[in-house]
C-alpha positions in Angstrom: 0.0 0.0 0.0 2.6 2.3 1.1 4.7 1.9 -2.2 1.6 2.7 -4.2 0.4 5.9 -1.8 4.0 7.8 -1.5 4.5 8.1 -6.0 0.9 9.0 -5.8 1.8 11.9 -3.0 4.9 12.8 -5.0 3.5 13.6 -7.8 0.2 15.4 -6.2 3.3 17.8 -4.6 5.1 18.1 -7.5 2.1 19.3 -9.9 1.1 21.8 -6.6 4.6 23.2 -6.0 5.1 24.1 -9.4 1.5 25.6 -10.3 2.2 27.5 -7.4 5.5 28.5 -8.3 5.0 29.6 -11.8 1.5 31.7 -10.2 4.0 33.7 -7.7 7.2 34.0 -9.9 8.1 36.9 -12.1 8.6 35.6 -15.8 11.0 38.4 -16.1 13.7 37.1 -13.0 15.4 33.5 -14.5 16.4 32.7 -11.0 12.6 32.2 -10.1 11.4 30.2 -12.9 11.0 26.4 -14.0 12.5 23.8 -13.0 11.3 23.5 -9.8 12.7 20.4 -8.8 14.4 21.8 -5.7 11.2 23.3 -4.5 9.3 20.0 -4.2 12.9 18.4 -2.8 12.6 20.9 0.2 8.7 20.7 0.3 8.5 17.1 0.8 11.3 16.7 3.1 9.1 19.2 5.3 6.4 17.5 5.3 8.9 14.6 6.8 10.0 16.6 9.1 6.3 17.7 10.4 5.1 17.3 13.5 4.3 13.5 13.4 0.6 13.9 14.5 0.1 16.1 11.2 2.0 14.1 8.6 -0.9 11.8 7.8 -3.4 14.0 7.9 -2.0 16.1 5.4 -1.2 13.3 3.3 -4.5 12.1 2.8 -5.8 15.8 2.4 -3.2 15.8 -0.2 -4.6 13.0 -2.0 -8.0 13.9 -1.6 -7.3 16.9 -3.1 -6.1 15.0 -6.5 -9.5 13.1 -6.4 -11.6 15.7 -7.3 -9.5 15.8 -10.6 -9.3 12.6 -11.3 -13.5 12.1 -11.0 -14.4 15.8 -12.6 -11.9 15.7 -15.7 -11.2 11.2 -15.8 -6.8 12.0 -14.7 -5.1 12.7 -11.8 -4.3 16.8 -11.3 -0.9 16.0 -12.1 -1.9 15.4 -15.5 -3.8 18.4 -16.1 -3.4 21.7 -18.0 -2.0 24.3 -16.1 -5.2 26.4 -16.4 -7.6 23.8 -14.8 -4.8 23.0 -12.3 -5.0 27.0 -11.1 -8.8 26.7 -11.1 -9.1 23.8 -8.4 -6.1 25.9 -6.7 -8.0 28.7 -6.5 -11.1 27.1 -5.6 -10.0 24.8 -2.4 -8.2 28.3 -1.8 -11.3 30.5 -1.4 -13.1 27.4 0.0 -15.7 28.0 3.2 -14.1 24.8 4.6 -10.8 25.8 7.0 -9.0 22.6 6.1 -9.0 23.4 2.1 -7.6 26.6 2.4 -5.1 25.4 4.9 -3.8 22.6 2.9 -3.2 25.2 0.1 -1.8 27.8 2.0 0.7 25.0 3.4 2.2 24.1 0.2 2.0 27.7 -1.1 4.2 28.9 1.8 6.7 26.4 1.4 7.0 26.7 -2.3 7.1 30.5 -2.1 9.8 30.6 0.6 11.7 28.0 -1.1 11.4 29.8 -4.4 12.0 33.5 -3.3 14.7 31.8 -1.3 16.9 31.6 -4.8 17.0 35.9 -4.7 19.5 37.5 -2.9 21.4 40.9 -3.7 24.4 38.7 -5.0 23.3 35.7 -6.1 22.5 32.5 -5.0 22.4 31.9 -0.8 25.1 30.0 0.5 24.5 27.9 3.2 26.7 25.1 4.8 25.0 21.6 6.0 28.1 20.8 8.1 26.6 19.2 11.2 29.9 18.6 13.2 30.3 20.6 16.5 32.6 23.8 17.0 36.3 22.0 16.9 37.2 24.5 20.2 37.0 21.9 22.8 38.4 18.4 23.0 35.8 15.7 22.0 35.6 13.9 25.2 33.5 17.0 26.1 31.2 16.5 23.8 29.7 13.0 23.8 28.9 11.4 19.9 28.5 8.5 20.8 27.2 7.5 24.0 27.5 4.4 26.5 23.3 3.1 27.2 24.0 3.7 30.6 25.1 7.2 31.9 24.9 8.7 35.3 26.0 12.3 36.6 25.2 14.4 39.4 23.1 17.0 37.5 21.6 16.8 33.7 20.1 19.7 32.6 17.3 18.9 29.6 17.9 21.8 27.0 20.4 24.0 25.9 18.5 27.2 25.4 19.3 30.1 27.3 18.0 28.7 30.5 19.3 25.3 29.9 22.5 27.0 29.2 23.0 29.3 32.0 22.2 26.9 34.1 24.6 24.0 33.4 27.5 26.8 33.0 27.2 28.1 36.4 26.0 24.6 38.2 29.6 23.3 36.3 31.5 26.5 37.0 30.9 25.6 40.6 31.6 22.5 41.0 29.0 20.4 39.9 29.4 17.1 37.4 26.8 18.4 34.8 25.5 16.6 31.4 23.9 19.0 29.3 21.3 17.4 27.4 20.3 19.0 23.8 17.9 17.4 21.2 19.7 18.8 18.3 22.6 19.0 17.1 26.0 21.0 18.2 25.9 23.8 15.6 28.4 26.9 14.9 26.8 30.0 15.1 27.7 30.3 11.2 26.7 27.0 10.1 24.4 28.5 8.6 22.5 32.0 7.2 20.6 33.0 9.2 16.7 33.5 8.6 16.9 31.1 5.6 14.9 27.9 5.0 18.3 26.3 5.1 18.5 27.3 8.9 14.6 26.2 9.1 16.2 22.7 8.1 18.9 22.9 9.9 18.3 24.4 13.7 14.2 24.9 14.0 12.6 22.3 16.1 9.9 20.2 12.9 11.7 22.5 10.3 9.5 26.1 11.7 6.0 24.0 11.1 5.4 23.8 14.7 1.6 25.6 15.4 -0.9 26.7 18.0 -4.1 24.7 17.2 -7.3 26.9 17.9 -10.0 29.0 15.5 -7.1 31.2 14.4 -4.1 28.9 13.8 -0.7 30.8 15.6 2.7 29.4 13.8 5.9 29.7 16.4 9.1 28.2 16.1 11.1 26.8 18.5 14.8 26.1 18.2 16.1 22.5 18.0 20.0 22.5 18.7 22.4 23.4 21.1 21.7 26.7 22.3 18.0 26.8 21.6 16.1 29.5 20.3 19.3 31.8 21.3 21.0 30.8 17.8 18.1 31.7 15.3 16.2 34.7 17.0 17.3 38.1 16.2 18.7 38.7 20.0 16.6 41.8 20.7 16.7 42.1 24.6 14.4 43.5 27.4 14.3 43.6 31.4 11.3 42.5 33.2 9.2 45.7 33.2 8.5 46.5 37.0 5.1 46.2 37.0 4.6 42.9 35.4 7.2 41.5 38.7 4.5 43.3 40.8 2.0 41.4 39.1 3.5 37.9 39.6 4.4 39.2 43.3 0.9 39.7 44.1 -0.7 37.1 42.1 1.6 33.9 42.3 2.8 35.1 45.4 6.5 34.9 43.8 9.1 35.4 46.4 12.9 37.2 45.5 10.9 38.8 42.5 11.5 42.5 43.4 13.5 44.8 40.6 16.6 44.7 43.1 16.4 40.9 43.3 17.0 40.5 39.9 19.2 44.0 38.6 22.7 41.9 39.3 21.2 39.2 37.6 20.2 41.3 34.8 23.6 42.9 34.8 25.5 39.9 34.6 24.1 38.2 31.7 23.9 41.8 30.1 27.9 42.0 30.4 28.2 38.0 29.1 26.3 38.5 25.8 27.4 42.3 25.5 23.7 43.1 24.7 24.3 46.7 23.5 22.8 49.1 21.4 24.2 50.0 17.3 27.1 52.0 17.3 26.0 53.5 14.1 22.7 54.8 12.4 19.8 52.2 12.5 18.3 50.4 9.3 15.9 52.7 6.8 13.3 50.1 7.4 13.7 50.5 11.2 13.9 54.4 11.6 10.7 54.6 8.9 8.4 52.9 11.7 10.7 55.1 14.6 9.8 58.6 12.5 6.4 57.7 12.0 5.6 56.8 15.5 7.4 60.5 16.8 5.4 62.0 14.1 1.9 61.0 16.5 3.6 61.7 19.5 4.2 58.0 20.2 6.9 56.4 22.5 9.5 54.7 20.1 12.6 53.3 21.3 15.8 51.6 20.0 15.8 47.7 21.5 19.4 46.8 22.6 20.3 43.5 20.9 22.9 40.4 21.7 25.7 41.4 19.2 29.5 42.4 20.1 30.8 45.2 18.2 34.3 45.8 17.7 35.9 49.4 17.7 35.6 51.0 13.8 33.8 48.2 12.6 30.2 50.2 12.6 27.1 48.4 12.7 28.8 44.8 11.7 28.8 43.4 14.7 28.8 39.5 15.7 25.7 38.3 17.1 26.1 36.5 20.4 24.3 33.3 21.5 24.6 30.8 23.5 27.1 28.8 21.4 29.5 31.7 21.5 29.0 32.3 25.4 27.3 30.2 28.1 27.9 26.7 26.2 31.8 27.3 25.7 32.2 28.0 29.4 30.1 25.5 30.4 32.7 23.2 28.7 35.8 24.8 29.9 34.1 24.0 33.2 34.7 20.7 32.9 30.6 19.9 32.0 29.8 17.9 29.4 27.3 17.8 26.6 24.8 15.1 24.7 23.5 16.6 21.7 21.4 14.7 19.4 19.9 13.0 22.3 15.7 13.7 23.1 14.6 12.8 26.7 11.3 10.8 26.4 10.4 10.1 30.1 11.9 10.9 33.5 10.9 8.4 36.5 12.0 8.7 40.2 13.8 5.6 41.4 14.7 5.1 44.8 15.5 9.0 45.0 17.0 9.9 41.9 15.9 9.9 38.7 16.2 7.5 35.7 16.1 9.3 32.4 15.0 7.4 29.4 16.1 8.4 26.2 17.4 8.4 22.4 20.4 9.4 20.8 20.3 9.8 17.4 20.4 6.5 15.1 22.2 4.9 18.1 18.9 4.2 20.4 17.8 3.8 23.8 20.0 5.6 26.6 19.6 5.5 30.0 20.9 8.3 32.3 20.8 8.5 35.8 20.5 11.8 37.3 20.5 12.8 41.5 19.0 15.9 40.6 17.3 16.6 37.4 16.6 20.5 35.4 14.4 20.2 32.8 14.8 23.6 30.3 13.1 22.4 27.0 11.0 25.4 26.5 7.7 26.7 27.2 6.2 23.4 24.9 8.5 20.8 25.2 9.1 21.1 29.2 5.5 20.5 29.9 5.7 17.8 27.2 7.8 15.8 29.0 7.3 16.5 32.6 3.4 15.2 31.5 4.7 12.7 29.4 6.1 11.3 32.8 3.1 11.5 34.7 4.0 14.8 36.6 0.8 17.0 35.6 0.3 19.3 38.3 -0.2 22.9 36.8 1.8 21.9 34.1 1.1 22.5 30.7 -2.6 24.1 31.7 -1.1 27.9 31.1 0.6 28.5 28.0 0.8 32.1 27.4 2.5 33.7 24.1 2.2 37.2 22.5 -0.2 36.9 19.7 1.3 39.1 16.2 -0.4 40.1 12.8 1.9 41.2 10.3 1.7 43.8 7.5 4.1 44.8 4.5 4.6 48.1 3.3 6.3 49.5 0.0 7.7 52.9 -0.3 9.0 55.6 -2.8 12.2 55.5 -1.4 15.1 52.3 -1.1 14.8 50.8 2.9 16.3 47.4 2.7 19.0 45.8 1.5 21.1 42.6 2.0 23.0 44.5 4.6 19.6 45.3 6.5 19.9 42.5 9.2 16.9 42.9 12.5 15.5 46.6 12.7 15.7 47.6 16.4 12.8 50.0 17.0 10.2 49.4 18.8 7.1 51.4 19.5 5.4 51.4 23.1 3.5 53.9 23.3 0.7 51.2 23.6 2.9 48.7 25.8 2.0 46.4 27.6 -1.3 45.9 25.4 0.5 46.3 22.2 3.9 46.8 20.5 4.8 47.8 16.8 8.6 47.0 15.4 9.7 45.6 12.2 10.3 42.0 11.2 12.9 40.4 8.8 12.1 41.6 5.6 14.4 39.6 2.8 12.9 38.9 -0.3 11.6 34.7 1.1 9.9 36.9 4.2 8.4 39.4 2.2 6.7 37.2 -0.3 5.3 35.3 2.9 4.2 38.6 3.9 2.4 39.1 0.9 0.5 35.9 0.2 -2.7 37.4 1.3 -2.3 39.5 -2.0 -1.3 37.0 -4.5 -1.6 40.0 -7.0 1.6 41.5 -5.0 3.8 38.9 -4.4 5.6 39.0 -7.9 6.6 42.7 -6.9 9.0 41.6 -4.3 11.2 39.9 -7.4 11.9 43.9 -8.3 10.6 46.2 -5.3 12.0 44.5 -2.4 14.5 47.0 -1.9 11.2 49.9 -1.0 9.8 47.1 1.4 9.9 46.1 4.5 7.5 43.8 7.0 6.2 45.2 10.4 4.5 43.2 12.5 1.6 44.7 15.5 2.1 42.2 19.3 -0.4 42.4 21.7 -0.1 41.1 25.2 -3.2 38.9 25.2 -5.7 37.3 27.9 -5.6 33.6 26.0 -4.5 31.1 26.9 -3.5 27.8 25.8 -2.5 24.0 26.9 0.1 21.5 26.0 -0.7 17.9 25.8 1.3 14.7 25.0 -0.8 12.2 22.4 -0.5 8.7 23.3 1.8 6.9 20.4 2.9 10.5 19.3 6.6 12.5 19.8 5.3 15.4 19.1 2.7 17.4 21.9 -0.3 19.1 20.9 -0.5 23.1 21.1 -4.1 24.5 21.5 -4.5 28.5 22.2 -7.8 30.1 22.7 -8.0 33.9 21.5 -10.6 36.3 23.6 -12.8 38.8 21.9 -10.8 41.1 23.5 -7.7 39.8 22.0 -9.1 40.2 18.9 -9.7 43.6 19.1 -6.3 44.5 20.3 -5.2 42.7 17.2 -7.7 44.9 15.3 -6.9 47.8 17.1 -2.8 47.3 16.9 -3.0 46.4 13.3 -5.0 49.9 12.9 -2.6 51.7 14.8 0.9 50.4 12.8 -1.0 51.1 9.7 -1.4 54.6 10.5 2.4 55.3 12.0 3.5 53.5 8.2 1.3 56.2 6.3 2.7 58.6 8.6 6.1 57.7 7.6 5.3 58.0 3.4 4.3 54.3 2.9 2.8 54.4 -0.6 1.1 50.8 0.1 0.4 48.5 2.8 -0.6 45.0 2.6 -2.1 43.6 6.3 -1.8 39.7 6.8 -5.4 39.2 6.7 -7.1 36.9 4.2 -9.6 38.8 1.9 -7.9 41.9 3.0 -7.6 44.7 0.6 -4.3 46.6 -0.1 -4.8 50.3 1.8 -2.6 53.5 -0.6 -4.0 56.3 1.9 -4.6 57.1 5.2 -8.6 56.6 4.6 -8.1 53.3 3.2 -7.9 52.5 7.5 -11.7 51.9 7.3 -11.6 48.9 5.2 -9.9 47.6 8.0 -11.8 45.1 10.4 -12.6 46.4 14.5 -11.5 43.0 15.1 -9.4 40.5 13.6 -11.6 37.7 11.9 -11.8 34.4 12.8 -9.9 32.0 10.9 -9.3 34.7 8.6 -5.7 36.0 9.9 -2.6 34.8 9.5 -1.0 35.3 13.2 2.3 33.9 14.5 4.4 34.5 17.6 8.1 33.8 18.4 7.8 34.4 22.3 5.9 31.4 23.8 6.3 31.1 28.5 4.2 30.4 31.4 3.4 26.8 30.7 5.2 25.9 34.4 4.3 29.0 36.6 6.7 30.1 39.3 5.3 30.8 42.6 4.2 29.6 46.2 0.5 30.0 45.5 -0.1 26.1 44.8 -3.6 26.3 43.2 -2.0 28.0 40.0 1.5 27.3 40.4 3.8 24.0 39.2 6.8 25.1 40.8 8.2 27.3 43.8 9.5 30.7 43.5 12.5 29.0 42.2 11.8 26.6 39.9 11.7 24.0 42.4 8.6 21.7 41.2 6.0 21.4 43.7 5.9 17.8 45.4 9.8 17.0 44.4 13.2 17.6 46.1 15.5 17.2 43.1 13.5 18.4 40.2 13.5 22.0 39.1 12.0 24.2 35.8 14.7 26.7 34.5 13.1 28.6 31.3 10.3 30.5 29.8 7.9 28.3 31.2 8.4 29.5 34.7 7.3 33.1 33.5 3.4 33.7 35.2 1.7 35.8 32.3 3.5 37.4 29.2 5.8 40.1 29.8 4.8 42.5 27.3 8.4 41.9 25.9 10.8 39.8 24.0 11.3 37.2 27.0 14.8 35.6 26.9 16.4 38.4 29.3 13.9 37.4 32.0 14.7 33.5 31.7 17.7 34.5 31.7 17.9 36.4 34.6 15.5 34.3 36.2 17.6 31.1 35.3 20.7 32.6 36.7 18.6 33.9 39.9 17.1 30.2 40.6 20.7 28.2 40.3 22.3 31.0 42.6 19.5 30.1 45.0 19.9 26.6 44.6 24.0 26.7 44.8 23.3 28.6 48.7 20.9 26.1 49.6 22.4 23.2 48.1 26.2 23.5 49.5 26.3 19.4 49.5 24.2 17.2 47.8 
């Protein structure tokens, strides 16, 4: 059966990718046109690398999608004219039944970033698939091929910046640590960054990781050493005060006071040499900055992760946990398991029995006294219920819902040298926040697939276009559940009415600082949207954001674990201790009560180095 059903989904792909291709291509741009051969390569290999739950649904939607062919016209849509092949396109796209015009939209995305992924200002993009680990340390640190039974004093699950700080200073102090990563041990520069090559190589299911609910919300995760630290854009905030307060009063949090946390702040401030640009900011990011003072609106430059030598300017290294916490955790004398997912934990006779899987290799077993499990706000809850500990875990999941809009100007603000904008506008904050999202040519035609009509623009115009995206705070929430016989856990999120009308109402608002700023067009990321070219175009735009109709994502995801001493709400203590165990701690976003308002890796940072200081006092034998 299989042999017969994977040629038949082949070739349904193949005929989809390249309609697709040739509708959103410019005839006049060779790079962009036929064949397409490594478009449906790099499609099908993401739908392998799916979450595992979704991979047969979408192949039998895939294959129903080729029946209708083969019953209206007597052959398969493969073998159909390119005109009839649009029309069914078109059609399951503008269908009243969610599922068709997901299924379209999923192969469109891929093809379109795959396809505008050939453009760049010089060429094709290079990108290396080397997956060996930085050659800095000696290789005994850094275990490839493990024994199937380990045991250490101390594994820490997850190499993000939680997992990270945490191993480095447990290590730096004495400790024997394993640090435990999924993925692989990546350089910093193994890859471009923001390319589908770095989907492939460092995002957790290749980026196709989503919050189930009425509106679907795409996030990413990251899925090798150093964890979302080595593919965001390292924009960095402080816990605002009044959000501490919150947690304070409402968790009952104890040590959370600004002082508590300032040296904690400062420290990993003065490790990643989080800093702001030496020189003048991007075009794309001081059009958003100029409109906003234009209304009298807060705007501010974002201090980022990057290390900028003397008379360089504004090319600066980036700084992540690769170039930082995980090389001193090594010199330290810890040691790291990459490739290697932790499926369950069970307490035996005191200490803990990890049972895991290192890459082709199989089962490992590690035991553990003391156990930290930093995975994330998705996959800690994963596998702390995959384990049968389900006490306030996983019941919170908070994230910062964001609608996105392109814009096109007179005037040149982007280029290949653009890198992350760093203004934000919070005039709004903490309800909502403006700022301006990666805008290379793959990013942009994403942008734009709401307005098919547009997308062959970016081809020539990318240069006078940038994307900006409207966050809102949000009163959702969602839940994270394991599926029995699945890897992967189930995301769910729940949008409130009033949520959508912050969306509505942020959306609104970022239009108007563009146009304030001489955008000649805006395009929001709203399905059935029309493209706005003046300021009263605004009323076209919804109150709130439609159901279903929105195309939303998020790349800050916490508060799946909650902190606190308030045990009706709360899976852990003040300090990540979880509630019930002696030797089993939370160090990462998950801890967080309610969104911050704010990027959130300097408060799991901050928090992460605050909760293993705490631990180090009150742990001073083991």
């Amino acid at each position: 059966m299989e042999r017969r059903i994977n040629p038949w989904f082949h070739d349904t792909v193949s005929a989809l990718v390249y309609s697709l291709a040739q509708t959103n291509a410019e005839p006049a741009r060779p790079k962009l046109q036929a064949p397409y051969n490594d478009l449906v390569r790099f499609v099908l290999a993401q739908h392998a690398r799916m979450p595992d739950y979704l991979r047969t649904p979408i192949l039998a939607a895939t294959l129903g999608f080729d029946l209708p062919a083969a019953l209206r016209h007597g052959h398969r849509f493969h073998t159909l004219p390119p005109a009839i092949r649009l029309r069914q396109i078109e059609a399951w796209k503008n269908s009243p039944l969610g599922f068709k015009r997901d299924l379209v939209r999923y192969f469109e995305s891929l093809a379109t970033l795959a396809l505008y992924s050939r453009m760049d200002a010089g060429g094709e993009a290079q990108c290396s698939t080397a997956q060996e680990e930085p050659s800095l340390f000696s290789p005994a640190k850094v275990i490839d091929h493990p024994e199937r039974e380990l045991s250490c004093e101390i594994a820490v699950i997850g190499s993000g910046p939680g997992g990270a700080i945490t191993a480095c200073l447990l290590a730096e102090a004495g400790r024997k640590v394993l640090l435990i990563e999924e993925g692989a041990y990546l350089s910093l520069g193994s890859c471009a960054p923001f390319t589908h090559e770095e989907m492939s190589q460092k995002y957790r299911n290749g980026g196709q990781t989503v919050a189930m609910g009425a509106n679907k919300i795409s996030y990413v995760e990251g899925r090798c050493v150093g964890g979302g630290s080595e593919i965001n854009s390292g924009l960095y905030h402080r816990t605002p005060p009044d959000i501490l307060e919150t947690w304070r009063k409402d968790f009952k949090v104890e040590g959370i006071e600004e002082a508590d946390l300032q040296p904690h702040f400062e420290a990993c401030e003065k490790e990643l040499s989080v800093s702001l640009l030496p020189g003048p900011a991007p075009a794309a990011s001081l059009k958003l900055h100029e409109g906003a003072t234009r209304l009298g609106w807060k705007s501010i430059e974002v201090p980022r992760w990057f290390r900028y030598d003397a008379g360089t300017g504004n090319a600066g290294k980036r700084q992540s946990m690769t170039e930082t916490f995980v090389p001193r955790f090594l010199r330290a004398g810890g040691m790291l398991l990459p490739r290697t997912s932790v499926e369950t934990l069970r307490l035996e006779g005191g200490k803990w029995a990890l049972n895991a899987r290192h890459g082709s290799m199989g089962p490992v077993r590690i035991g553990a006294e003391t156990v930290f499990v930093c995975g994330g706000a998705v996959q800690t809850p994963a596998l702390l219920r995959r384990s049968g500990i389900t006490g306030n875990i996983g019941n919170s999941l908070r994230l910062h819902p964001t609608v996105k809009v392109a814009a096109r100007f007179a005037e040149t603000v982007n280029s290949a040298q653009t890198g992350v904008p760093v203004h934000q506008v919070k005039e709004f904050s903490p309800r909502i926040s403006f700022g301006c999202s990666i805008s290379s040519p793959p990013y942009l035609a994403l942008a734009l697939l709401e307005h098919p009509e547009q997308v062959r623009e970016v081809s020539h115009s990318w240069q006078k276009m940038a994307t900006y995206y409207a966050m809102i705070t949000g009163e959702g929430r969602g839940t994270v559940r394991s599926i029995p016989k699945f890897r992967d856990p189930l995301v769910r999120y729940k949008l409130t009415p009033h949520d959508r009308r912050d969306l509505g109402e942020g959306l609104l608002k970022l239009c108007e600082a563009l146009f304030e700023s001489g955008a000649k067009a805006l395009y929001p990321g709203v399905a059935r949207s029309p493209q706005l070219l003046k300021h009263d175009d605004l009323n076209k735009l919804p109150d709130a954001l439609p159901s279903g109709l929105a195309s939303l994502m998020t790349i800050h995801l916490f508060s799946s674990c909650p902190m606190g001493e308030d045990q009706t709400k709360c899976a852990t203590n003040s300090f990540g201790r979880v509630h019930g165990f002696k030797n089993l701690y939370v160090n990462d976003a998950s801890l967080l009560c309610t969104a911050p308002g704010v990027n959130p890796q300097g408060s799991v940072m901050a928090l992460a180095r605050r909760n293993v200081m705490s631990f180090l006092n009150n742990k001073s034998t083991i």
